[in-house]
N, C-alpha and C positions, 0 to 999 in steps of 0.2 A: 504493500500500500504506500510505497515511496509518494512525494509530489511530484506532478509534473512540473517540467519547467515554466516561468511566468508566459513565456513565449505561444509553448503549448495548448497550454490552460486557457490563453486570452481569446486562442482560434478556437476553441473547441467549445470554448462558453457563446462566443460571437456569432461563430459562422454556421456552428450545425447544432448542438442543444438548446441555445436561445431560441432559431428558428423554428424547432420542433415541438418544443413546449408553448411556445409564445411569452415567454418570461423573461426578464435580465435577468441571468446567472452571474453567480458571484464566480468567478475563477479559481479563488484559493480552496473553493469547496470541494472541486470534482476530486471524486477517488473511485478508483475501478475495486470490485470485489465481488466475488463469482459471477463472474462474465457480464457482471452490471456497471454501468456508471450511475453512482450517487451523487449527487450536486444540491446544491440550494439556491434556489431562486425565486425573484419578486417581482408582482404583479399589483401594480399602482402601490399600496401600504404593507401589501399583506404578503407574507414569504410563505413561500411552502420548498418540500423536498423534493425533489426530481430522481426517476430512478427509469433510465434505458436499458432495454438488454434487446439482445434476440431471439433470448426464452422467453416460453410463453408466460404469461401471467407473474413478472418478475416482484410485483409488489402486492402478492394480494394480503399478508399480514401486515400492511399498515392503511388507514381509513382515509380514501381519497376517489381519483378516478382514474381510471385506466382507460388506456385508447390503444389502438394500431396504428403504425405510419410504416412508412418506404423512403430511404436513404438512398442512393443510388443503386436499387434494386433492393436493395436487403430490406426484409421486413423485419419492422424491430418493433417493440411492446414497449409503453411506456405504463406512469404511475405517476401523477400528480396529488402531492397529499400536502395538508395543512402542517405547518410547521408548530405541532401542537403539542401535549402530555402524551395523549394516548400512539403517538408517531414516534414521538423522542423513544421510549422505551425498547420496541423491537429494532430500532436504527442503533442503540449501544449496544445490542447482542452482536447486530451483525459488524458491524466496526470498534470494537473494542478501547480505540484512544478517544473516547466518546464519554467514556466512565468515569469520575474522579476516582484519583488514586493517594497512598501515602507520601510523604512527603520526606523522611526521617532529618537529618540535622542538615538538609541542605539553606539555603541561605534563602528563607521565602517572603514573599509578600503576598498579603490581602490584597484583593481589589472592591472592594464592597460595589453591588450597584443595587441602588434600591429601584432605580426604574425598568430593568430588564434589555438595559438598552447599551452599556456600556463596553462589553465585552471583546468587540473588536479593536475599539480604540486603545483597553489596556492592552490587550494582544500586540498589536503593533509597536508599544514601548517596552515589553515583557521579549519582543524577541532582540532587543537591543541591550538589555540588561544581562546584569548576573544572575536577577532569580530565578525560583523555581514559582509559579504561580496556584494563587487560590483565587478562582474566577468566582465561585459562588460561598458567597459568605452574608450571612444575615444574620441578626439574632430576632430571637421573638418578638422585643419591643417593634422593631424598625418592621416586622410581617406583618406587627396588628396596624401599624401608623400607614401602610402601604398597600393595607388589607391581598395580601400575596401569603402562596404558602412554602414550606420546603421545598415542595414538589416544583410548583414553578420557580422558585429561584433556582434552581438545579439547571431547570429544563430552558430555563434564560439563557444559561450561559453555558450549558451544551449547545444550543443552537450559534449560539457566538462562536465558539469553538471551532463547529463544523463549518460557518462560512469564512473565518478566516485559516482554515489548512491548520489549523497548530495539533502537532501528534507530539510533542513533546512532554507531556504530560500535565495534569492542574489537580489541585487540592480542593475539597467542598467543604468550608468552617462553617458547622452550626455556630452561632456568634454567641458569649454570654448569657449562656445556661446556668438557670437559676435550681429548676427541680427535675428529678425524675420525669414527673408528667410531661417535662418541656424538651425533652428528649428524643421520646419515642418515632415521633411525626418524620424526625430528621432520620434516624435510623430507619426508618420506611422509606424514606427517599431516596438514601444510598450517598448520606454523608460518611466523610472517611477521619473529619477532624472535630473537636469538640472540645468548645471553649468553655471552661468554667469557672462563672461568674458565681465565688462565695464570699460575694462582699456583705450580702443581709448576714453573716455571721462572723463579723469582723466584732469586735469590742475597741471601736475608737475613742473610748473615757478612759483605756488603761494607761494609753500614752503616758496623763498626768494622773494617773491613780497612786493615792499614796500604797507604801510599802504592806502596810495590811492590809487594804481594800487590795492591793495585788495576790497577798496568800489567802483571802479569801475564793476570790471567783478563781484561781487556782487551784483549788478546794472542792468547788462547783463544779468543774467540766467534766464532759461525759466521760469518764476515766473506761469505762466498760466495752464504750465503741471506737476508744483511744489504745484500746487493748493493751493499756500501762498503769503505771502510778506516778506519783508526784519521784518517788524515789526513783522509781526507774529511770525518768526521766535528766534527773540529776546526775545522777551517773551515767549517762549517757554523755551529756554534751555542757557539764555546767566543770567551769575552772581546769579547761584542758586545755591544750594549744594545737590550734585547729589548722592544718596547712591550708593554706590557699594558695600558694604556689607563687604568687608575686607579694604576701606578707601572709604571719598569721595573729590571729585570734584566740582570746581566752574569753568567753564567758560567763558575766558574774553570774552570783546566784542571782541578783534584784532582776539584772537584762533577761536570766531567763526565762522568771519567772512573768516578766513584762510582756513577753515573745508568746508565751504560755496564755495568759490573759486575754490576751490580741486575738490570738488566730487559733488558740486549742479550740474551737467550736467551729472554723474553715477546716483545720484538717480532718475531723470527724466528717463533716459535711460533704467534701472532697472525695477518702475513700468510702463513701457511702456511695454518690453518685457515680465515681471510676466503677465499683463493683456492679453496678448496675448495669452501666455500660459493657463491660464485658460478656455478661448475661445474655445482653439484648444482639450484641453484634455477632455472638455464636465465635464461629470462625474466623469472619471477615476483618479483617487487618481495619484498625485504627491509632487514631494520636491523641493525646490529650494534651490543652493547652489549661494551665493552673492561671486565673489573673486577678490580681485582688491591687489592680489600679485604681479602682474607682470609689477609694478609702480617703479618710478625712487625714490621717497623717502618712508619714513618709515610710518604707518599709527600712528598718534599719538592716545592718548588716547580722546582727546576731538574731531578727527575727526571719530573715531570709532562709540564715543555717539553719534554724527551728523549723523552718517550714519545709525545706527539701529534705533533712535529716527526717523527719518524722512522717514523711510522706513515703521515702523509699524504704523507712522502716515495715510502715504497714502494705508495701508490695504495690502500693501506687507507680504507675511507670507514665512517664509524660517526655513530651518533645519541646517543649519553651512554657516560661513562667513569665508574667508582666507585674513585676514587683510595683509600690509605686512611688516613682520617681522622684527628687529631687525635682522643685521648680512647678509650674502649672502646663498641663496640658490640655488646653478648652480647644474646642469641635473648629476645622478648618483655620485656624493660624498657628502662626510658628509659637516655639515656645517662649513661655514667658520664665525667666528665671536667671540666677549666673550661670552663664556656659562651666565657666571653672567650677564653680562645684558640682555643675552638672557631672563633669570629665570624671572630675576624682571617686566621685559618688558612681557612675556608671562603670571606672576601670574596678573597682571592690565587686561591684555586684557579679562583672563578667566573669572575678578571679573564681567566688561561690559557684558560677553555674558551671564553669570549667572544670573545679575539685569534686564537687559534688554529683554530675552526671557523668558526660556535660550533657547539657538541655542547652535551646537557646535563649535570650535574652527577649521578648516581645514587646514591641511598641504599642502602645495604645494610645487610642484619639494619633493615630502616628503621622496620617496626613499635612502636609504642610507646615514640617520643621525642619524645615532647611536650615537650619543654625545648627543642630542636632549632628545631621545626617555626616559629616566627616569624622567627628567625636566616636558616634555608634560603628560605622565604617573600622574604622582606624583599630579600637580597643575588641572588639566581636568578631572581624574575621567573618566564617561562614555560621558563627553562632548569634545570628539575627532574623529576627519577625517583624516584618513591619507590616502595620494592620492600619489601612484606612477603609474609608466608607462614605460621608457627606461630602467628599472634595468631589466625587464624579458627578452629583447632585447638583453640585455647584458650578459645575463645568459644562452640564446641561443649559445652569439658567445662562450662561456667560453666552453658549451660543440660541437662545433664543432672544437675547439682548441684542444680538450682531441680526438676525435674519426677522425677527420682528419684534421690533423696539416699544411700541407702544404696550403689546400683551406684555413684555418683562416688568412696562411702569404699573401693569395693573398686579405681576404678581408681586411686585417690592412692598405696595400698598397694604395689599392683603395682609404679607407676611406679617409687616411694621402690627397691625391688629392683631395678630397671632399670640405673638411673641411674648405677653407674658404669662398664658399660660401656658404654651409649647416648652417656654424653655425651662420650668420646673424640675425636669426630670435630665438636665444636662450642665456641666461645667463649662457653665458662659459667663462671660462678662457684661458684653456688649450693651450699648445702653442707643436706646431710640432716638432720644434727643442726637444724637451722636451723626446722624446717617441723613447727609443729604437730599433735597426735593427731586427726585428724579426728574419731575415737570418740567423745571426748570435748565434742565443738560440736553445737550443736542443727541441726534441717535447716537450720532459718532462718539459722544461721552461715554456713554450708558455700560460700556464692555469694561471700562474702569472705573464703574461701581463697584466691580465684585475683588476689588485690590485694596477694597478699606476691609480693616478688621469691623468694625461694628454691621455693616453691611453683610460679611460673609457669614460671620453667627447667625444674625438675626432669620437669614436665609436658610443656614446649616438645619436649623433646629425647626422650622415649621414646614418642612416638607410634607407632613402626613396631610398636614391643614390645607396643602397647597394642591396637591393631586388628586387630593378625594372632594375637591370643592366643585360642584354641577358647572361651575360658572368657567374653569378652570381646565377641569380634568381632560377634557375631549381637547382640544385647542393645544392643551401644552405636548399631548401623543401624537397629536397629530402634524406640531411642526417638527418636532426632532426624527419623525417618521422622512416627511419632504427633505429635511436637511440629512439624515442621516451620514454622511460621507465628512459634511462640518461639524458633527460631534465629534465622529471620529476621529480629525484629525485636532480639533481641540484638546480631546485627552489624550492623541497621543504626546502633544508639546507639553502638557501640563507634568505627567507622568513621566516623560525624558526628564525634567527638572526634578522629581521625586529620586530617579535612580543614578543621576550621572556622580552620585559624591559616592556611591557603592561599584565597590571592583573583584 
């Protein structure tokens, strides 16, 4: 199932499949496989799959229309079928790089697209980068805000996949998983990675808990599904000297027990959930991603070693952890904080995941920090995650800003209303008053609205508001539809800027 050449590909979508089907075919899609050509192609908005052969009846397990034609004598069968769930499914049996797969310590990124639309354009900067890619990545919040399921997130960007040729493999992250229940949907769909979100069992009062309110809730934690004791635990990892290969570490008792306070109720939680997971996936190879960024204080270094010590104790196995960081990391701008202590603070944590697995390091909210991204680079090596999701959202509105200016000033308006209840459930800043009259900027302005911070937030965080509004939702599908070609190449300049500082 090699590609053919662009050369190839361009005559054969042009001059003889285009013609037969009556569709523009995508070129990078064709691939031959039992005496069939599979391709994708579109017809005014709508895509579907295309499948020629010479045998008869080459597509009749997938739900579409079949016809007969004649090619310079040859009679060949076609199969015109909607690029839809019930199509995607029997299309990954028969072509195989169609499926997500595991990922292990290679060097990856997220591409979040919450609109189902994204995935060519990350393609296009994922083939010029170092990663290894995760095209479909959501979590529950961002499915209910964008009323979409596993299934079609999946099937989004399987279909991206197949019209831009990439057989090089992609990862599927259920995003910030909270419960069991929130699980199952995505293990149905045939996700391979699975992010867990055990920040509702964080204890962020122990930070400044005095010394006995710390041996109390100490005292309190589930010791029975922690399958230890306070003593075991002490001897384990309290007043040792801990290598970490570029310094080490002794733990007092107070740090430990602070580490203990914090997150003894995450690692219960954790392998409660990993056990589960195992369960449910049977056989099928998966990863697990630990992230407890989205806490009110900083993960120190002796609560890091508590937490991958006593995770790989209880046989929890994972592929990157997203401590949380030094500094602020709010939805669509760079970060806010010292780069220096960022450095110092990020070179400790790499040395833990190095001594301790290694696992990689994951970014979270990772989009658009570019101040970051040489630091991370530089100290991580191939032990890096970087996880975005709202910057493709936003690179959406950027090009409906450029091809129809007046709908961007109605979605800016809207959002401006949204925004303070949307942004309750995210780390923003941004303030209204902050963010220009759009009315007032010519079209040619409008494309550097989305280069103010208070602008990009405001915008980042009410996308559910924005998509699922009557007034809204048709209009905004249907120009990134017409434009489809200027998203693409939107995300892919925006995303060359995310990966040119990674080598």
């Amino acid at each position: 199932m090699a590609p053919l050449t662009a050369d190839k590909a361009q005559g054969l979508a042009e001059d003889v499949l285009g013609d037969l089907t009556r569709m523009h075919v995508y070129p990078q899609s064709i691939v031959f496989k039992n005496q069939a050509a599979f391709f994708l192609g579109k017809r005014n908005t709508d895509k579907y799959l295309g499948i020629v052969s010479p045998n008869k009846n080459p597509g009749t397990q997938f739900e579409g229309q079949q016809e007969s034609a004649s090619v310079d004598r040859l009679s060949l069968n076609t199969t015109i079928a909607p690029a839809s769930s019930q199509n995607a499914a029997p299309l990954r049996e028969i072509l195989p790089f169609l499926n997500a797969g595991t990922i292990g310590l290679k060097k990856s990124a997220g591409c979040g697209d919450r609109l189902g639309l994204a995935t060519p354009g990350h393609i296009r900067s994922i083939r010029k980068s170092p990663f290894f890619p995760i095209f479909a990545q959501q979590s529950v919040r961002e499915n209910e805000r964008t009323g979409r399921s596993p299934q079609m997130v999946l099937d989004d960007a399987m279909w991206g996949v197949f019209q831009e040729g990439w057989r090089d493999g992609f990862g599927a992250d259920a995003d910030h998983l909270k419960t069991t229940a929130d699980i199952d949907t995505f293990v149905d769909a045939g996700y391979t990675f699975y992010t867990i979100d055990p920040g509702d069992h964080v204890d962020n009062q122990a930070e400044a808990s005095s010394y006995e309110d710390l041996r109390q809730k100490v005292a309190q934690l589930p010791w029975d599904l922690l399958e230890s004791t306070p003593a075991d635990l002490k001897r384990a990892l309290m007043e040792k000297s801990i290598d970490l290969a570029r310094f080490s570490l002794q733990i007092t008792e107070e740090a430990l027990m602070r580490a203990a306070a914090k997150y003894g109720r995450v690692i219960a939680h954790t392998t409660a959930i990993y056990r589960h997971l195992v369960e449910r996936m049977s056989n099928r190879p998966f990863e697990l991603e630990v992230s407890v960024d989205e806490t009110d204080s900083v993960t120190t270094m002796a609560e890091h070693i508590y937490l991958a010590s006593e995770l790989k104790r209880l046989g929890v196995k994972w592929v990157s952890l997203a401590p949380r960081y030094v500094g602020t990391f709010e939805k669509g701008v760079d970060y806010i904080g010292d780069l220096t202590e960022f450095e110092k603070s990020f070179e400790q944590h790499i040395s833990v995941a190095q001594a301790l697995g290694p696992y990689k390091l994951s970014i979270h909210s990772g989009s658009d920090k570019f101040s970051i991204y040489p630091v991370a680079s530089r100290l991580a090596g191939e032990l890096i995650h970087l996880k975005t999701a709202g910057t493709s959202y936003l690179e959406a509105l950027r090009t409906i800003s450029k091809v129809n200016p007046d709908f961007f000033r109605d979605i800016v308006h809207y959002a401006m209303d949204c925004y303070p209840s949307d942004r309750a459930s995210y780390h923003v800043s941004a303030e209204i008053s902050q963010i220009p009259d759009s009315r007032t900027l010519s079209d040619k302005e409008l494309p550097d609205l989305l280069e103010n911070f208070h602008v990009r937030e405001v915008l980042h965080v009410t996308y559910g508001s924005v998509i699922n509004h009557p007034q809204f939702r048709a209009p905004f599908f249907e120009t990134l539809h017409l434009h489809e070609e200027a998203y693409s190449k939107v995300l892919e300049a925006h995303f060359d800027k995310h990966f040119r500082a990674f080598k």
